[in-house]
N, C-alpha and C positions, 0 to 999 in steps of 0.2 A: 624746385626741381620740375622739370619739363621730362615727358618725351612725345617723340612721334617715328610712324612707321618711315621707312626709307625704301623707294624703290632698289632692288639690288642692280639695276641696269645704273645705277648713279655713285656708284661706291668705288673707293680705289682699291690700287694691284693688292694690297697689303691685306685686305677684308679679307677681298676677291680670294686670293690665297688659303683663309683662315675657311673661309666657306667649301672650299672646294676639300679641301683636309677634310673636313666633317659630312662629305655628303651621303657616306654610305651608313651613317648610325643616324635613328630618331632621336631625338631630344632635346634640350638649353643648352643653348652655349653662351658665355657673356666675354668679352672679347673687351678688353680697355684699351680705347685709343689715345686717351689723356687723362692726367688725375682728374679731370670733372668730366671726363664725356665715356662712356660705355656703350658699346652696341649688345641687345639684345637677339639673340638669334632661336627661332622655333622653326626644327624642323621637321615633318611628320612625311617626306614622301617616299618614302621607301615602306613596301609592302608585301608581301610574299600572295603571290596568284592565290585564291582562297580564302583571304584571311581581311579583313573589315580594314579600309583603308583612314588614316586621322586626319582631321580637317581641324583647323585652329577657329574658334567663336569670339574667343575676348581675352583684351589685354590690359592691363593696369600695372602702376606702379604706383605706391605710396611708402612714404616715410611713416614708422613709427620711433621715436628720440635713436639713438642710434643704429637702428636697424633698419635697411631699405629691404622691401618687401616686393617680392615682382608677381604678380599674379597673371594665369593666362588660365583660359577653359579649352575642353577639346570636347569633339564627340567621332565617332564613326560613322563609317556608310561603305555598303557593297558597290556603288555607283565609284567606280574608276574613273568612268569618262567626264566627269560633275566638274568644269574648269571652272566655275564658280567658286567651288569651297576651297578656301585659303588653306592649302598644304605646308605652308611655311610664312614664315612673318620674320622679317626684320627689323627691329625698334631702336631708335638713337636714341638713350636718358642722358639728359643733363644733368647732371647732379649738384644741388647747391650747398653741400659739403661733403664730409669726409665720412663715411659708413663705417661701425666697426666689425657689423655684421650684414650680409646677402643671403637673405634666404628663397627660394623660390617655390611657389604654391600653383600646383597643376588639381586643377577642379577641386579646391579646395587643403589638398592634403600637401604637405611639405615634400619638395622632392628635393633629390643631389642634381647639380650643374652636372654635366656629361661632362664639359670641359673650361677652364676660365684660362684665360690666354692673357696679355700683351701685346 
């Protein structure tokens, strides 16, 4: 099992679509484009004036026997203007079988996918 980030200027209409669906909620989306290949989607840029804006730190994905495990870190910052800090990430996993469980781990702790698609 492989993945790597994907710029989102490189994606086709069908993502493109699934991305633009999701862009007014923070959080995982995982998106299957073929039984081995999944896109992972983090997104943190919606913000309310006020209020600490997410930036994404780190991304992982490991296999434990039938559970793939996706792990990502986040932190905060007052700084809006910071086009450095990764707002969003998009990851392509390859996956070298068949999972019977996805679970995902945001700074350690298990959360729900927002959304998992097709």
């Amino acid at each position: 099992m492989t993945f790597s980030q994907v710029n989102t200027d490189h994606i086709g209409k069908d993502m493109q679509t699934y991305l633009s669906r999701h862009a007014r909620e923070n959080g995982i989306y995982l998106y299957y484009e073929e039984p081995d290949e999944m896109y992972v989607y983090l997104h943190g840029m919606n913000s309310l004036q006020g209020e600490n804006s997410i930036y994404y730190t780190d991304f992982s994905v490991k296999a434990n026997a039938d559970t793939l495990e996706i792990h990502y870190s986040s932190n905060k910052t007052s700084d809006y203007s910071d086009r450095t800090l990764a707002r969003e990430g998009l990851y392509k996993v390859h996956l070298d079988k068949k999972y019977s469980t996805i679970q995902a781990f945001h700074n350690g702790e298990e959360v729900p996918f927002n959304d998992i698609s097709s």
